[in-house]
C-alpha positions as CSV (number, residue, x, y, z in Angstrom):
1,X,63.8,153.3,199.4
2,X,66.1,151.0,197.9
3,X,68.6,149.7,200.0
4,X,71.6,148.4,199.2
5,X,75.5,147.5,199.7
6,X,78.1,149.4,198.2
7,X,79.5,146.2,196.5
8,X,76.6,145.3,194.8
9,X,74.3,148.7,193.8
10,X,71.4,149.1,193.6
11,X,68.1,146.2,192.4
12,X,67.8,146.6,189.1
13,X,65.2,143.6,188.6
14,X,62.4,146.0,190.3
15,X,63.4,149.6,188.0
16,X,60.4,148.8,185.3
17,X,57.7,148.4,188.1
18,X,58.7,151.0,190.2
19,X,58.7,153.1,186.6
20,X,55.2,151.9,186.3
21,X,53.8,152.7,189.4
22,X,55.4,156.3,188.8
23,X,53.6,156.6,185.6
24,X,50.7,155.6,187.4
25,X,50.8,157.7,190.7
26,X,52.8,160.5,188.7
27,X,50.5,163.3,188.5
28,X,49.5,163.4,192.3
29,X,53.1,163.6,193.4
30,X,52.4,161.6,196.3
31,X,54.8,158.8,195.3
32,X,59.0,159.3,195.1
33,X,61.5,156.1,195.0
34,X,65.3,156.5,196.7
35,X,67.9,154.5,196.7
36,X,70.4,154.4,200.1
37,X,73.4,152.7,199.8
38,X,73.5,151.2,203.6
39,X,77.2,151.0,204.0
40,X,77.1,154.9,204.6
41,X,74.1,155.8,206.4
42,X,74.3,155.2,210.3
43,X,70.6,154.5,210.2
44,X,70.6,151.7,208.2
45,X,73.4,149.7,209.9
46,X,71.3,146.9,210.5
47,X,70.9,146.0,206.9
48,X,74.6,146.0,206.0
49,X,76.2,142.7,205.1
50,X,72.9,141.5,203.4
51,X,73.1,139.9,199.8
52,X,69.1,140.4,199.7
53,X,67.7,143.8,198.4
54,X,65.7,145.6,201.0
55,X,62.8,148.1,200.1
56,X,62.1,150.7,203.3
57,X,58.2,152.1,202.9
58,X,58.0,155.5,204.9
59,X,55.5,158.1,205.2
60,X,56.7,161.7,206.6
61,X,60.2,160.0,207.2
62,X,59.3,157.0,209.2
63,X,59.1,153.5,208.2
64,X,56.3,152.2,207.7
65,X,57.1,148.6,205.8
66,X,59.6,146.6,204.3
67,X,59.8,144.4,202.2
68,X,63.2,141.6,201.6
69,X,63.8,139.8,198.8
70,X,62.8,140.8,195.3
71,X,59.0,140.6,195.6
72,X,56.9,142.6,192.9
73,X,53.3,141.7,193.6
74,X,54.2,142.5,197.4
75,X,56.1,145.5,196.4
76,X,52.7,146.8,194.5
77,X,50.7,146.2,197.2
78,X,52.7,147.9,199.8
79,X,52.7,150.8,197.9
């Protein structure tokens, strides 16, 4: 999940590897990419007022990783 502010959107520096890895993982439908703009979402109060994109790894709806910053090789290996 892609979280971001309202003011800013969502990281658009990260779209062609997470297009990638969907290429990649596509066929076993195991892999799907959100995007949560955290100025609306109770749950993700404590990442509002952040200038840093925040990526939220979760597996049957609980988080399992993140990841700040714009980090591909990380982002790869988390996923």
């Amino acid at each position: 999940i892609d979280v971001y502010q309202a003011w800013c959107g969502p990281c658009k520096a990260v779209l062609n590897l997470f297009r990638k890895l969907k290429n990649e993982f596509g066929e076993d439908d195991v892999l799907h990419f959100a995007v949560a703009e955290a100025d609306n979402i109770p749950t993700l109060k404590p990442f509002r007022n952040r200038c840093e994109p925040v990526f939220l790894f979760c597996v049957n709806g609980k988080i399992i990783a993140i990841v700040r910053g714009v980090n591909a090789p990380l982002i790869s290996k988390k996923i």
